[in-house]
C-alpha positions as CSV (number, residue, x, y, z in Angstrom):
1,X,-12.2,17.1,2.7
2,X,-14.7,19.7,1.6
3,X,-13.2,23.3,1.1
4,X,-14.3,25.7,3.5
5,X,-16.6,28.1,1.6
6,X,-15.9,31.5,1.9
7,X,-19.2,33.8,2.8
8,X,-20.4,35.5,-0.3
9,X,-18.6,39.0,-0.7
10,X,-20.7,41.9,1.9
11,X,-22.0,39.3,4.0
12,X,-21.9,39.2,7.7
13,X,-19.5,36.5,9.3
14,X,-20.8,34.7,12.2
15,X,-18.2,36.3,13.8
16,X,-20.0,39.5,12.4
17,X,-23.5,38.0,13.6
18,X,-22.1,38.1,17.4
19,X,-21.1,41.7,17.3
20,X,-24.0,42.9,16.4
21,X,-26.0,40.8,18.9
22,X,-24.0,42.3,21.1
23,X,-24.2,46.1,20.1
24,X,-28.2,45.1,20.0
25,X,-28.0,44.1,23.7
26,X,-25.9,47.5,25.1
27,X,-28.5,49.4,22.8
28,X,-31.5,48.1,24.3
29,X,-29.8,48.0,27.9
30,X,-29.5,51.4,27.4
31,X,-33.1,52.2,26.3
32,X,-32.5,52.9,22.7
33,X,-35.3,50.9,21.2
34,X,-34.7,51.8,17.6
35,X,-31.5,51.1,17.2
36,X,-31.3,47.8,19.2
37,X,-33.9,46.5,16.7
38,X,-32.3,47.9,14.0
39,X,-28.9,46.0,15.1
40,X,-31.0,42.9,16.0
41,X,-32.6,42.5,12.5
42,X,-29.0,42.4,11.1
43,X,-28.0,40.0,13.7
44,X,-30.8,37.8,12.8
45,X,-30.5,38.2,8.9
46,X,-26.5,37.7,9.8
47,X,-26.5,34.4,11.8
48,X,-30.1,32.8,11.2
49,X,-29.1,29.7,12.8
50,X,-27.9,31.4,16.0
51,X,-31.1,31.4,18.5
52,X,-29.3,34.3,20.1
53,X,-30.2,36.9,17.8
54,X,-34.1,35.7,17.8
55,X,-33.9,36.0,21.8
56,X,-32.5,39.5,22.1
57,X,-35.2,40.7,19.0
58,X,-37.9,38.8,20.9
59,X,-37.2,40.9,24.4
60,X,-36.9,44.1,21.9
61,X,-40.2,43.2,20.9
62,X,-41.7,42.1,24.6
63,X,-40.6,45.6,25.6
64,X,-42.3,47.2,23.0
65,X,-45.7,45.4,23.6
66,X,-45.9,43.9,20.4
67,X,-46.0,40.5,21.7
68,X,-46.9,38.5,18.7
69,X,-43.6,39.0,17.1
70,X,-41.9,38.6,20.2
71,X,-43.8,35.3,20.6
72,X,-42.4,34.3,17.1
73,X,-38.9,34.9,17.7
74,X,-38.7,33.0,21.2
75,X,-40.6,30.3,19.2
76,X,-37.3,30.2,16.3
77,X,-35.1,30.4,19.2
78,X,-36.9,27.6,21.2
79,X,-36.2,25.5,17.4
80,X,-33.0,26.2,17.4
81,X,-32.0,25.9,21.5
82,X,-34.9,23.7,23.2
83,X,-33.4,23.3,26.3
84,X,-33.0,27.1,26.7
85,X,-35.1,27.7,29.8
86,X,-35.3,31.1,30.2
87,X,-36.7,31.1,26.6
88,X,-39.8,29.1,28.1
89,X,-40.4,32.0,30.8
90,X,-40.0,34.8,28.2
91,X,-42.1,33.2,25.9
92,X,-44.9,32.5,28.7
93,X,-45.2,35.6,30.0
94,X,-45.6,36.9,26.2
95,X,-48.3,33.9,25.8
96,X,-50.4,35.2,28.6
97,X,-50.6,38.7,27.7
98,X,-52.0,37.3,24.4
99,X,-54.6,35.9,26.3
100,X,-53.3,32.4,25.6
101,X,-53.3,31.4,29.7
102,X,-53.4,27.6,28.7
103,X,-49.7,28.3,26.7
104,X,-48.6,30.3,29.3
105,X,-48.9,27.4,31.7
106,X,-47.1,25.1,29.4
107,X,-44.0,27.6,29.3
108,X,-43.6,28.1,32.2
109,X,-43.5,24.8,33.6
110,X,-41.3,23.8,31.5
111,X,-38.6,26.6,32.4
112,X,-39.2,25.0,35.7
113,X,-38.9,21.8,34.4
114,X,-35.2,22.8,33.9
115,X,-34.7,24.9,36.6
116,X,-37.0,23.9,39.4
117,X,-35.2,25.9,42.0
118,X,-36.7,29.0,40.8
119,X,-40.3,27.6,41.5
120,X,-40.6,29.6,44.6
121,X,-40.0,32.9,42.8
122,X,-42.8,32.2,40.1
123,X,-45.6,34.3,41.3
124,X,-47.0,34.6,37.4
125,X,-47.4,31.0,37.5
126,X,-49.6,31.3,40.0
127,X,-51.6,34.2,38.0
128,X,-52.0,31.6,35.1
129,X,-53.1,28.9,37.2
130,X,-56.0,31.4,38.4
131,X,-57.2,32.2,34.8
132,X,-57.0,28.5,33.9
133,X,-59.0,27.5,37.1
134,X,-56.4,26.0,38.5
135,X,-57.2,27.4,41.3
136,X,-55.5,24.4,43.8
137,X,-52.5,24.8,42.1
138,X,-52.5,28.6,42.1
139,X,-52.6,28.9,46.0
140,X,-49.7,26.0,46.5
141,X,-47.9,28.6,44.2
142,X,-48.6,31.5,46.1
143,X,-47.9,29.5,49.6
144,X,-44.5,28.9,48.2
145,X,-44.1,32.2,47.0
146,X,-44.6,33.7,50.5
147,X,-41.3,32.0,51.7
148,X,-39.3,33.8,49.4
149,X,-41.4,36.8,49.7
150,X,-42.8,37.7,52.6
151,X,-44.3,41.3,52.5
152,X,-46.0,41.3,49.6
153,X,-49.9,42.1,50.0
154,X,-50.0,41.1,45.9
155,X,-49.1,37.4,46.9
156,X,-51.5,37.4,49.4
157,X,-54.0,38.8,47.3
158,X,-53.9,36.2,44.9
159,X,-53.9,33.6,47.4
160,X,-57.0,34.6,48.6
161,X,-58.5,34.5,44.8
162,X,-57.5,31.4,44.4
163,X,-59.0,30.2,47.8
164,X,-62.5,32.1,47.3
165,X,-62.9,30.0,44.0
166,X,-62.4,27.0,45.6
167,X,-63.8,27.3,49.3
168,X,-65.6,30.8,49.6
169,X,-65.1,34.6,50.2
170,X,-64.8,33.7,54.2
171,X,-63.1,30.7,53.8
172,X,-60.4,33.0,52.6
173,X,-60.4,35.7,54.6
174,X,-59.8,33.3,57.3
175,X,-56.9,31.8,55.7
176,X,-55.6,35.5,54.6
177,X,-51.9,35.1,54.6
178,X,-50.3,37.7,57.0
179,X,-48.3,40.7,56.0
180,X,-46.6,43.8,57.6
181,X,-44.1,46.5,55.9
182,X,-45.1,46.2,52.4
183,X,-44.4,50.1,52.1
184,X,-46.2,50.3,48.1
185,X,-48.8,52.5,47.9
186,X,-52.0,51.8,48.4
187,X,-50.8,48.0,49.3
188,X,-51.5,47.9,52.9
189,X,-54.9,49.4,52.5
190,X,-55.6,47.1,50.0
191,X,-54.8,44.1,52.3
192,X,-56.8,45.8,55.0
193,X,-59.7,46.0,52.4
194,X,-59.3,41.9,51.9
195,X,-59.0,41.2,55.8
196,X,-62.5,43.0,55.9
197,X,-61.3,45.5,57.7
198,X,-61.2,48.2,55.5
199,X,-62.9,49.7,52.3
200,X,-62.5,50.7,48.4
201,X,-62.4,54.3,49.6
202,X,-59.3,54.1,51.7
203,X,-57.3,52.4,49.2
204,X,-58.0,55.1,46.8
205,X,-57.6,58.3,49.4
206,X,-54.0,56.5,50.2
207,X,-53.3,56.3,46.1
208,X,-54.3,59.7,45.6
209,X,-51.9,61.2,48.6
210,X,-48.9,59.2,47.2
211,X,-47.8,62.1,45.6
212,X,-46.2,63.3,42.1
213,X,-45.6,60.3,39.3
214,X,-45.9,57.6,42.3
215,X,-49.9,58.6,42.0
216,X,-50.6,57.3,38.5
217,X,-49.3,54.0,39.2
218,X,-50.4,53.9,43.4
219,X,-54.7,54.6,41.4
220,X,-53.8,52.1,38.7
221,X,-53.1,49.5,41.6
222,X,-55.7,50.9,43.6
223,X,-58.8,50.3,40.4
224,X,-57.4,46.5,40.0
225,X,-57.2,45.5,43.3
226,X,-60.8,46.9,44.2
227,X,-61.7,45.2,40.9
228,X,-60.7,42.3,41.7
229,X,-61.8,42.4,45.6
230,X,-65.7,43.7,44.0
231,X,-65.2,40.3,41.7
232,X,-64.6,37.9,44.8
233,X,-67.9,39.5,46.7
234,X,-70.1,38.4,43.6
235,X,-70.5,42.4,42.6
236,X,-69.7,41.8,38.6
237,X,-70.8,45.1,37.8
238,X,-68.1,47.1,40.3
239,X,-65.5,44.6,39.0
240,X,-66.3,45.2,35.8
241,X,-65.9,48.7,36.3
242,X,-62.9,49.3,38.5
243,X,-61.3,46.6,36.3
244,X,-61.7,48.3,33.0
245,X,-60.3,51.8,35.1
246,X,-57.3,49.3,35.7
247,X,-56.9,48.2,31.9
248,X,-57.2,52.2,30.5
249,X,-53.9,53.2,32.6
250,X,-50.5,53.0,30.8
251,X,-48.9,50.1,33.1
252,X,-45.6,49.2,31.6
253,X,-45.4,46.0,34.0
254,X,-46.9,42.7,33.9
255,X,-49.4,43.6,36.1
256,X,-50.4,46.0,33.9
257,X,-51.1,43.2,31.8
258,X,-52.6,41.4,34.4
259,X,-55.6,44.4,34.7
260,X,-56.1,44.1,30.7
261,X,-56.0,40.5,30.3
262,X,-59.1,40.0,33.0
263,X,-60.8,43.1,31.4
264,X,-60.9,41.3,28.7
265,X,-62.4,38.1,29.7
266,X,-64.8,40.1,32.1
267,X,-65.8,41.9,28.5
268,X,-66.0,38.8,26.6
269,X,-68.0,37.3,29.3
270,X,-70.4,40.4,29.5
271,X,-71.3,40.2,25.8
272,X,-72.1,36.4,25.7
């Protein structure tokens, strides 16, 4: 038998590795982005082979917005731990706000591919599908995602994207799923905008009233949604417009995202 060899003297045990992990966890659950990546690069440097120390550096990085690196270190963890599904969902949503909607896809079905039980709850599938023009498949996702969710005027936004693509503006309308009590500002004029009952104004007056820090966010909803609503009429210009509004707010959320990754199609687009 082999002698045990003994780690080289100042070097981290994999015992070692763990603890920091761990510190690098509490840090970044408690908002102290330095530090947790500070602690993270040991833990990586410390236990290379351990996937764990690439998945808590990659949500470090995801957090910070610098999604290539986080892309890298879910792909070393995804080496070393391929059947780690919610590796597949991190890395996917990191994928799309790349712009890489095809990779997205690929992630996340295969996270569901593992845990299909959470298909219901995967409304960003259903956001990929629509860039990819998988626009069938983007409005059984949403369908299911209104069982689990059932007062969200998002959900049933992006249903009715997905169904002007394939069938028409008033195909869509018509087949608008219903909603009461989603209490987000401007959401409920936003859905009265889609019904055709309401207009671009009214979703704004609403975001403008919400009142304190609620209005940055309520306007930044209010600029993509009329973007995108403007983009489903055939009016390019006003999408391109409110859309870009959308994409110069600081959003920290996915849908955030969401409002730069289509400005930056509708840009691309616009200069071909």
């Amino acid at each position: 038998m082999l002698a045990r060899q003994s780690p080289a003297a100042g070097m981290p045990t994999p015992s070692e590795a763990d603890s920091l992990i761990n510190k690098a966890q509490a840090a970044y659950n408690r908002g102290d982005a330095q530090i947790a990546l500070e602690l993270a690069n040991k833990a990586v440097a410390a236990g290379p082979s351990n996937p764990q120390g690439y998945w808590v550096r990659g949500r470090i990085y995801a957090a910070q917005a610098d999604h290539a690196k986080a892309i890298a270190d879910y792909d070393k963890a995804l080496q070393l731990q391929p059947r780690g599904a919610e590796l597949y969902h991190l890395r996917g949503c990191e994928r799309f706000k790349v712009g890489d909607v095809t990779g997205s896809l690929e992630d996340f079905d295969k996270f569901l591919h593992f845990v299909p039980k959470q298909a219901p709850q995967h409304w960003q599938r259903g956001i990929s599908c629509y860039y990819a023009g998988r626009f069938e498949e983007g409005r059984k996702q949403f369908e299911l995602h209104q069982t689990v969710n059932p007062a969200d005027v998002e959900n049933a936004v992006w249903h009715f994207l997905c169904v002007a693509k394939l069938e028409g503006a008033e195909k869509a309308r018509a087949s608008l799923i219903p909603i009461k009590g989603d209490r987000r500002v401007p959401m409920m004029e936003i859905y009265e905008l889609f019904a055709g009952r309401g207009k671009p104004e009214q979703a704004f007056d609403a975001a403008k009233a919400a009142g304190g820090s609620k209005t940055s966010d309520a306007l930044f909803y209010a600029n993509l949604y009329v973007g995108l609503y403007y983009e489903a009429m055939g009016d390019e210009k006003k999408a391109v417009e409110y859309l870009n509004k959308a994409a110069a707010f600081e959003a920290p959320h996915y849908m955030g995202d969401v409002a730069r990754v289509h400005a930056a199609l509708l840009n691309k687009r616009k200069v071909k």
